[in-house]
C-alpha positions as CSV (number, residue, x, y, z in Angstrom):
1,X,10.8,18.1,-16.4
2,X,7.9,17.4,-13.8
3,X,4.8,19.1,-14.0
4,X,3.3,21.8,-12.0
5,X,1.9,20.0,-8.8
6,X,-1.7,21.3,-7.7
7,X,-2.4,21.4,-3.9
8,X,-5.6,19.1,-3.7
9,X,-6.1,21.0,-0.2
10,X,-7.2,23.6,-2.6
11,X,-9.6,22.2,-4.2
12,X,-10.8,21.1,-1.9
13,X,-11.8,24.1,-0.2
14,X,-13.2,25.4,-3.0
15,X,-15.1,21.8,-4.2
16,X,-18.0,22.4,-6.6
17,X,-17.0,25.8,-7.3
18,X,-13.5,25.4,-9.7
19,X,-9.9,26.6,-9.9
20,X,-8.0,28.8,-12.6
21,X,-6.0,25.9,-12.8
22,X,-8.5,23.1,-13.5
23,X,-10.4,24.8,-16.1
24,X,-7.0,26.0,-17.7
25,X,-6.2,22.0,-18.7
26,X,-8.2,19.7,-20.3
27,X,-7.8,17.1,-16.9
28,X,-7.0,16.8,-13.6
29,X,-5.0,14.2,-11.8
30,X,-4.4,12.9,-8.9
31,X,-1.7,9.8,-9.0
32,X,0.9,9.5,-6.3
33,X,1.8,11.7,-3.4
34,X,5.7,11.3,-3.3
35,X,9.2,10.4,-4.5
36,X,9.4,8.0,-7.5
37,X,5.6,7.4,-7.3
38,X,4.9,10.7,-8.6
39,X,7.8,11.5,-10.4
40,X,6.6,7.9,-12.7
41,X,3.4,9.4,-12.6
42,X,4.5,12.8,-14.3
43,X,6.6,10.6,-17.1
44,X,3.4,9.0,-18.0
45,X,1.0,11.9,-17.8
46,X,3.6,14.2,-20.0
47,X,4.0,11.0,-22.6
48,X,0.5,11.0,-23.1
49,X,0.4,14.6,-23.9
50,X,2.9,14.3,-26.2
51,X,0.5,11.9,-27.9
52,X,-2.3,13.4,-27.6
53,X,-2.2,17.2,-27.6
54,X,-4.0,17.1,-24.6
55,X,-2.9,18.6,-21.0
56,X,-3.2,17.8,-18.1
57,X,-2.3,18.8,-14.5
58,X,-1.4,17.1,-11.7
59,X,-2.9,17.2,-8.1
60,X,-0.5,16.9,-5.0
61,X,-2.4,14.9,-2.4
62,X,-1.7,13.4,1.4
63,X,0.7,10.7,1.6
64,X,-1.6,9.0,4.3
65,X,-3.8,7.2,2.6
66,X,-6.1,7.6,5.8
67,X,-6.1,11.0,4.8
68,X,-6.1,11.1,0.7
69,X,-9.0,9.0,1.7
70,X,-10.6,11.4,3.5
71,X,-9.8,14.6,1.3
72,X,-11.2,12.4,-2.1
73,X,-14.6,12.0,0.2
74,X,-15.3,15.4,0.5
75,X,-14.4,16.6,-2.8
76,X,-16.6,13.7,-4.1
77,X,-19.4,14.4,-2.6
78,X,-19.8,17.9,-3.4
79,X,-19.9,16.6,-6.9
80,X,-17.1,18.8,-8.0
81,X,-15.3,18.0,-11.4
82,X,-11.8,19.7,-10.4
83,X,-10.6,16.0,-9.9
84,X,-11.2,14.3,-13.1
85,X,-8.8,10.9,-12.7
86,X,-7.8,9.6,-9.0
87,X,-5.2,6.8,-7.9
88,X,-7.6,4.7,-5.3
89,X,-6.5,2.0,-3.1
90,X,-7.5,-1.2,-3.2
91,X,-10.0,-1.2,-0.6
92,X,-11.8,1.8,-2.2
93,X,-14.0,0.9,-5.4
94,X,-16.8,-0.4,-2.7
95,X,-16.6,2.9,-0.9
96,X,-16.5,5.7,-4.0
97,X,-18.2,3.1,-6.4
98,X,-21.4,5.2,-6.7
99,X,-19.1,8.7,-7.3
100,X,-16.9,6.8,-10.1
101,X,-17.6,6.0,-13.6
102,X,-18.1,3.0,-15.3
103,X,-14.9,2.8,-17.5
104,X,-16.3,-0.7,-18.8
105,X,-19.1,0.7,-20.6
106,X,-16.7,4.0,-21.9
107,X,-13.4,2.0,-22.8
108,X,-15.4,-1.2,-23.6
109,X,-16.1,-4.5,-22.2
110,X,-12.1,-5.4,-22.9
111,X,-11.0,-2.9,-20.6
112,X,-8.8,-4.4,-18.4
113,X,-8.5,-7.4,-20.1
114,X,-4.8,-9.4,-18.9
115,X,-5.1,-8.1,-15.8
116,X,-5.3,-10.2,-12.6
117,X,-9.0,-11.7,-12.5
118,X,-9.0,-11.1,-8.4
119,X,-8.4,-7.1,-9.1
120,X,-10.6,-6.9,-11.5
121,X,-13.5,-8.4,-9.6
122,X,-12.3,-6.4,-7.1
123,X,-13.0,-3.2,-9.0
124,X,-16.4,-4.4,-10.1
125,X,-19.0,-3.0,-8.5
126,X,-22.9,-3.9,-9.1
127,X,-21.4,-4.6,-13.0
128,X,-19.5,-1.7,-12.7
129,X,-15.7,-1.4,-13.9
130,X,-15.2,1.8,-11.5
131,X,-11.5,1.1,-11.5
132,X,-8.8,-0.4,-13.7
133,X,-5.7,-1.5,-12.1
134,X,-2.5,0.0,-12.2
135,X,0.0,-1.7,-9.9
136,X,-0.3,-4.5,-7.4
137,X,1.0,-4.8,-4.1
138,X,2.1,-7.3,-1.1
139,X,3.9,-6.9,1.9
140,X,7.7,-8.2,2.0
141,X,10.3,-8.4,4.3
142,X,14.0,-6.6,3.5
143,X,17.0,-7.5,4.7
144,X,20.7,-7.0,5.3
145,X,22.1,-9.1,3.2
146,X,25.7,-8.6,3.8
147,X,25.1,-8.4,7.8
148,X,23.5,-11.5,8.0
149,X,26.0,-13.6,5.8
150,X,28.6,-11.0,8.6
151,X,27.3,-12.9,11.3
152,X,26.3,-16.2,9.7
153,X,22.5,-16.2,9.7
154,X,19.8,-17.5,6.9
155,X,17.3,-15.3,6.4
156,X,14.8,-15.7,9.3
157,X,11.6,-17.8,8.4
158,X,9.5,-17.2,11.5
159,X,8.7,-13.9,13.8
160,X,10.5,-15.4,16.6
161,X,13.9,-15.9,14.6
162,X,14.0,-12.5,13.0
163,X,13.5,-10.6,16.4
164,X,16.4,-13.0,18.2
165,X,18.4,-12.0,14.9
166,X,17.6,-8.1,14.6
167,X,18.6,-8.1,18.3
168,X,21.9,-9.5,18.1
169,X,22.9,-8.1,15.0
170,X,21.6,-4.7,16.7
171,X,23.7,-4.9,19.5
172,X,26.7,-6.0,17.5
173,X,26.4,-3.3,15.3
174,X,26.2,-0.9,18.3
175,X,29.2,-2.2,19.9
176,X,31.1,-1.8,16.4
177,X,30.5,1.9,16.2
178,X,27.3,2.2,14.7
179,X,25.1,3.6,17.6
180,X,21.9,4.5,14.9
181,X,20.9,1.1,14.4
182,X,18.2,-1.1,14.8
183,X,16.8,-4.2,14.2
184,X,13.7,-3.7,12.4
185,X,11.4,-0.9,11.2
186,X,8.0,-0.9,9.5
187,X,5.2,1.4,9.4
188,X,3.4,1.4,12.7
189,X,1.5,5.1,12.9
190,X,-1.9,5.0,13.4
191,X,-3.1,4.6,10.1
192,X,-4.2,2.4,7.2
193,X,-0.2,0.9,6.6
194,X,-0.8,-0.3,10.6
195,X,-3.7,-2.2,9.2
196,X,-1.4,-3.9,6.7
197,X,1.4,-4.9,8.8
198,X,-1.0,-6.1,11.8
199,X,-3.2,-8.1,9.9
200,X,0.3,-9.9,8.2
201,X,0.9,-10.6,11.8
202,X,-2.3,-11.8,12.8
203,X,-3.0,-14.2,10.0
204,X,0.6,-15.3,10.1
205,X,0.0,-16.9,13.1
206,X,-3.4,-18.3,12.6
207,X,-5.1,-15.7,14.2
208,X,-7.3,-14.9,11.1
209,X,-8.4,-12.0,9.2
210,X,-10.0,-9.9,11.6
211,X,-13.2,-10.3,10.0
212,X,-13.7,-13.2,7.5
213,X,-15.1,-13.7,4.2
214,X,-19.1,-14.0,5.7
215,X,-18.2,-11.4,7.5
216,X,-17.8,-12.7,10.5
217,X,-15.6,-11.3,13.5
218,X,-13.0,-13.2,14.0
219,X,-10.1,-10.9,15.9
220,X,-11.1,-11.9,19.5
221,X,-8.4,-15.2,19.7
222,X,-5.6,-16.3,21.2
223,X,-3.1,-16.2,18.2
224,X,-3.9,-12.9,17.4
225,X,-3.6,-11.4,21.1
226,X,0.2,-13.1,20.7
227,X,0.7,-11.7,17.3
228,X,0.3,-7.8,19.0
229,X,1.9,-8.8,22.1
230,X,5.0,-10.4,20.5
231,X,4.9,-6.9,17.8
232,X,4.7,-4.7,21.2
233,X,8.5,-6.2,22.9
234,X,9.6,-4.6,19.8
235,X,9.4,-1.5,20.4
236,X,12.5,0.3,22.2
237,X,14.1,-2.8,21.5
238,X,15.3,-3.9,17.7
239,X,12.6,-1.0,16.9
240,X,13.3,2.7,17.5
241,X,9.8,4.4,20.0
242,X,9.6,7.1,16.6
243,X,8.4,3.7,14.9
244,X,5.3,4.5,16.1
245,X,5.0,7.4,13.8
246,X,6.7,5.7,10.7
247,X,4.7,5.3,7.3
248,X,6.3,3.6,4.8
249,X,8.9,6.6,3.9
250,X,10.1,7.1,7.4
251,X,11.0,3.3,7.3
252,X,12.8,3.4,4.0
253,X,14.6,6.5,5.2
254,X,15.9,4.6,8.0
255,X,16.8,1.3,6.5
256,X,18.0,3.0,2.9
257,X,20.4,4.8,5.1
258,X,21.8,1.6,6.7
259,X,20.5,1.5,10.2
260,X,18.3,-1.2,10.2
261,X,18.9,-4.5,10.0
262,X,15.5,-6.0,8.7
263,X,12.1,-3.8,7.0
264,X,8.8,-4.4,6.1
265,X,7.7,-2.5,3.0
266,X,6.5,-2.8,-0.4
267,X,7.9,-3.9,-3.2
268,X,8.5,0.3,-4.5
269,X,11.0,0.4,-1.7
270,X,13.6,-2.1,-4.1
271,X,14.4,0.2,-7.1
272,X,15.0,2.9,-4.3
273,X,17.5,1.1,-1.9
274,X,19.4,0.2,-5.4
275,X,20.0,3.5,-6.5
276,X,23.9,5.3,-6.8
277,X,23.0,7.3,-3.8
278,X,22.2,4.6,-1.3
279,X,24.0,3.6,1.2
280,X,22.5,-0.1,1.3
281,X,23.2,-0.5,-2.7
282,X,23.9,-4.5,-3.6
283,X,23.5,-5.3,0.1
284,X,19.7,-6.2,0.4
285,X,17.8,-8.9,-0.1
286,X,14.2,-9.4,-0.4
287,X,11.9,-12.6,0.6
288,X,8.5,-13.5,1.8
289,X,7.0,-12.1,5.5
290,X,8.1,-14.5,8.5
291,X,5.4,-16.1,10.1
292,X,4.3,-17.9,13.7
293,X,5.2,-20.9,14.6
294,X,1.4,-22.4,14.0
295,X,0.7,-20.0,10.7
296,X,2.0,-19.5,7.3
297,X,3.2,-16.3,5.4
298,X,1.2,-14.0,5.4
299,X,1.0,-10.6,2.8
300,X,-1.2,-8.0,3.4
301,X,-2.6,-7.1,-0.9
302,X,-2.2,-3.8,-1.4
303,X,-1.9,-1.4,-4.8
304,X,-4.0,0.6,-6.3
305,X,-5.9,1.5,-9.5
306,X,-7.4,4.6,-12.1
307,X,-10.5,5.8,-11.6
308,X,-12.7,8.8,-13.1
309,X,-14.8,10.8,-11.3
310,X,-18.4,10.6,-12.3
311,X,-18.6,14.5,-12.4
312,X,-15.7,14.8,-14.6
313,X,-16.5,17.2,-17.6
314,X,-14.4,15.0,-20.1
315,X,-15.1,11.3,-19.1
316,X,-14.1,10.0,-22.5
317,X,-10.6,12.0,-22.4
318,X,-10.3,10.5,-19.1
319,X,-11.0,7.3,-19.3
320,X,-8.8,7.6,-22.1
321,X,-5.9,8.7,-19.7
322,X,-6.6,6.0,-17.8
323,X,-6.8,3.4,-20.4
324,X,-3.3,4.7,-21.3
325,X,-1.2,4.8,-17.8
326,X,-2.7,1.2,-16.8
327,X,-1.1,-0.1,-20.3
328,X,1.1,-3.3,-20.5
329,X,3.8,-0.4,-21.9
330,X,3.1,1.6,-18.9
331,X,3.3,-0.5,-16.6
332,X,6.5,-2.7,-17.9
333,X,8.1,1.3,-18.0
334,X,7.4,1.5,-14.3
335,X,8.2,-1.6,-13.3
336,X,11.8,-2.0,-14.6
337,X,12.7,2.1,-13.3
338,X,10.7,2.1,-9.3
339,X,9.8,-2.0,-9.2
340,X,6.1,-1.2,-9.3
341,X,4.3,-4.7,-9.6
342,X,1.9,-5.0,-13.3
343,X,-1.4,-6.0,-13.0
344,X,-0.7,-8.1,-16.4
345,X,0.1,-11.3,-15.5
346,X,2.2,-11.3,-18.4
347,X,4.8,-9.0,-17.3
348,X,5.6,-11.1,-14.8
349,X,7.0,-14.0,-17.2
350,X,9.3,-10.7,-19.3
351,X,12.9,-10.9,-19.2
352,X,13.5,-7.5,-18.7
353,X,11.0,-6.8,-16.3
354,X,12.9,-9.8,-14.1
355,X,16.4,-8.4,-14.6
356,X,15.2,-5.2,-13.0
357,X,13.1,-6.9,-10.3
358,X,14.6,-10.7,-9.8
359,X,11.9,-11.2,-6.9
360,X,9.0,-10.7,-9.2
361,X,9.5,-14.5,-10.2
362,X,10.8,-16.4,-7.5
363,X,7.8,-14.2,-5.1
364,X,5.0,-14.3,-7.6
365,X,2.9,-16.6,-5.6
366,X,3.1,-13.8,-2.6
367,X,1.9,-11.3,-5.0
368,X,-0.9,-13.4,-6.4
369,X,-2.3,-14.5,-3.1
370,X,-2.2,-12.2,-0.7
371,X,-4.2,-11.7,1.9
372,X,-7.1,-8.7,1.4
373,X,-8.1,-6.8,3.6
374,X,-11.9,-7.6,5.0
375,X,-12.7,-4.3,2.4
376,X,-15.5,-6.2,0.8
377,X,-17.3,-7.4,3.5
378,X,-17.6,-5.0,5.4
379,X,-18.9,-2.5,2.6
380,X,-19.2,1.0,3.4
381,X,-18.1,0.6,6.9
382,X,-14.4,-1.1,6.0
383,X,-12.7,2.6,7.0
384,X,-14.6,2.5,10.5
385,X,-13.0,-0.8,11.0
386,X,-9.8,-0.1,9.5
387,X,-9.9,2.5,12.1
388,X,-10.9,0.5,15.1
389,X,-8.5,-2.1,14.5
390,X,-5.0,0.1,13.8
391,X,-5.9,2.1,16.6
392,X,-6.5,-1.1,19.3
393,X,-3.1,-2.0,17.4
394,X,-1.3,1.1,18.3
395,X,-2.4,0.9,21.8
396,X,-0.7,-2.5,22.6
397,X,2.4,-1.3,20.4
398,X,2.4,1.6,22.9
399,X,2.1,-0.3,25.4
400,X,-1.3,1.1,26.9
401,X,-2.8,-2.6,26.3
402,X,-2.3,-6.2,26.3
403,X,-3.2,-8.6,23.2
404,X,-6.0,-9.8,24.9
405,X,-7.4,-6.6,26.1
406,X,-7.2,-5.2,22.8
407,X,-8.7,-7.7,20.9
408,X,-11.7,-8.1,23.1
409,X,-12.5,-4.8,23.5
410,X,-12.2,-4.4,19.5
411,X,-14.7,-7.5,19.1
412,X,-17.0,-5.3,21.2
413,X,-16.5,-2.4,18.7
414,X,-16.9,-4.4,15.3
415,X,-19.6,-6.1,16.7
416,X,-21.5,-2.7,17.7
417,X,-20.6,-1.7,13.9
418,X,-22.0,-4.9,12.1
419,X,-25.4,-4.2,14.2
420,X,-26.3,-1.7,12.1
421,X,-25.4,-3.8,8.6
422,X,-22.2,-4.3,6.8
């Protein structure tokens, strides 16, 4: 049975002062937004009450992440304690770290010990724990499995193949009857998930990481004004114009129901386009992103992690949740029902886990080293260039600028940012 959602909207109109509901539980979380992701989220919450005795309500929030972003901001800093545990991305810990407890020194210095050592680090702020990881993430590419073995094509290895094969198989496909589809989708709204599929193409072709590990700029080149331009013949073409306002659901929805040839997406989207009710079931495929023809794959990390807010009125109960849903139990549960990736490296060598998920093994390296996003860096300023660089994306997708004029100007922008210290 799932649990009572909360609107986080709510509370957060009403941050600092407290709800009926909050103070009627003993926590408060917030841990997915929709579909499977929350649903897994309810299954663990409820078998830790079961356990414990304890209760605990979850808090709907945004599927943006721009947005949950944005709403866990303001409720943070009001110092309200109607959020006690939140799901933060992976590019977050630097920007809440100083609102978020350290779950080292409450859960002990063997915290989040078998996780990856990258996401770990990553979560450690000024010797701070302020997160422990719950499930990794990298961007792959699906396919049509049946349809290309219809119309005898390997699985494209470069950007340049997979748009000459959406196309024809497109067009085909069209001819045949089936005037819905398309050749490729992805999420290309003007949000964070823009960010992630952008900066695969850019560093797929050797165009960099927009800013690098000094924290340099490093956006204004040639490879990376192709990258955008070769993304913007897309659109109208293998990819529908409504692409444009596509998160990561609106691309599932399209390719789960069979009218898309090839998707990017995370690795959630598997267990989903493998259930009785889809229409792709036992037709798709999953490999590694295409890449340029003078880069290499390249997969944007993404996933996220537990966290307690430091003005939780229960941070040992908490931390304690916590400690409980990013479990190798937990996360083995949720890996074999919705193909959530574990943050335990050892999950990744489990025979059940890999009858469940095949591509956890043979794509393991893709997992392990993705490229992150220039989060660290850029410190507290990451969301301002987030937001600078998905929208100068979106304008070339919609066709308002060229590559080159897009990356420039954005140079101009970053560098007016960095001026006043990242």
């Amino acid at each position: 049975m799932l649990k009572k959602l909360i609107p986080a909207i709510a509370l957060a109109s009403a941050a600092g002062v407290g709800t009926t509901h909050a103070q009627a539980a003993d926590l408060t979380i917030s841990c997915g937004a929709v579909g499977a992701e929350l649903a897994l989220c309810q299954q663990g919450v409820e078998a830790w009450e079961e356990k414990t005795g304890h209760s605990v309500d979850v808090v709907s929030t945004p599927n943006s992440s721009t947005e949950r972003l944005s709403l866990y901001q303001q409720i943070l800093s009001s110092q309200s304690s109607d959020i006690d545990v939140m799901q933060i991305d992976v590019v977050w810990p630097g920007l809440l770290a100083n609102h978020l407890l350290d779950l080292g020194k409450t859960l002990g210095e063997d915290a989040a010990q078998g996780h990856f050592e990258a996401i770990v680090t990553n979560n450690t702020i000024d010797d701070r724990l302020v997160a422990i990881p719950w499930f990794t993430d990298a961007g792959v590419l699906y396919y049509r499995q049946d349809l290309l073995e219809k119309y005898g094509h390997d699985v494209p290895e470069t950007w340049e193949e997979m748009t000459a094969i959406a196309s024809e198989i497109q067009a085909a496909e069209r001819e045949a009857g089936n005037d819905k589809m398309w050749g490729y989708v992805f999420q290309g709204r003007a949000y964070e998930g823009l960010t992630c599929n952008a900066l695969e193409w850019v560093a797929s072709h050797g165009g960099g990481t927009l800013v690098d590990t000094d924290g340099e700029i490093t956006i204004d080149n040639a490879e990376a004004a192709a990258a955008l331009d070769l993304a913007a013949t897309w659109i109208g073409d293998i990819s529908p114009e409504g692409v444009l306002n596509y998160t990561e659901e609106e691309a599932r929805g399209i390719f789960q129901s069979g009218n898309a040839v090839f998707m990017r997406n995370w690795p959630y989207a598997w267990s989903l386009a493998q259930s009785e009710d889809s229409d792709v079931r036992d037709k798709v495929g999953v490999v590694k992103l295409p890449h340029g023809a003078e880069g290499d794959s390249a997969a944007t990390l993404g996933g996220w992690n537990l966290a307690v807010s430091k003005y939780t009125q229960h941070p040992e109960l908490a931390a304690e949740l916590v400690a409980y849903l990013t479990s190798e139990a937990e996360q083995k549960r949720r890996a074999i029902e919705a193909s959530y990736n574990p943050t335990i490296a050892a999950l990744y060598q489990d025979e059940e886990v890999l009858a469940a998920v095949p591509f956890f093994g043979t794509l393991y390296d893709t997992f392990t080293k993705a490229v992150a996003r220039p989060s660290a860096p850029t410190g507290d300023n990451y969301g301002r260039v987030s937001n600078n660089f998905f929208n100068a994306v979106h304008n070339v997708l919609s066709g308002n600028q060229s590559g080159a004029e897009a990356v420039a100007q954005l140079d101009s922008e970053l560098s007016r940012i960095k001026r006043r210290r990242w």
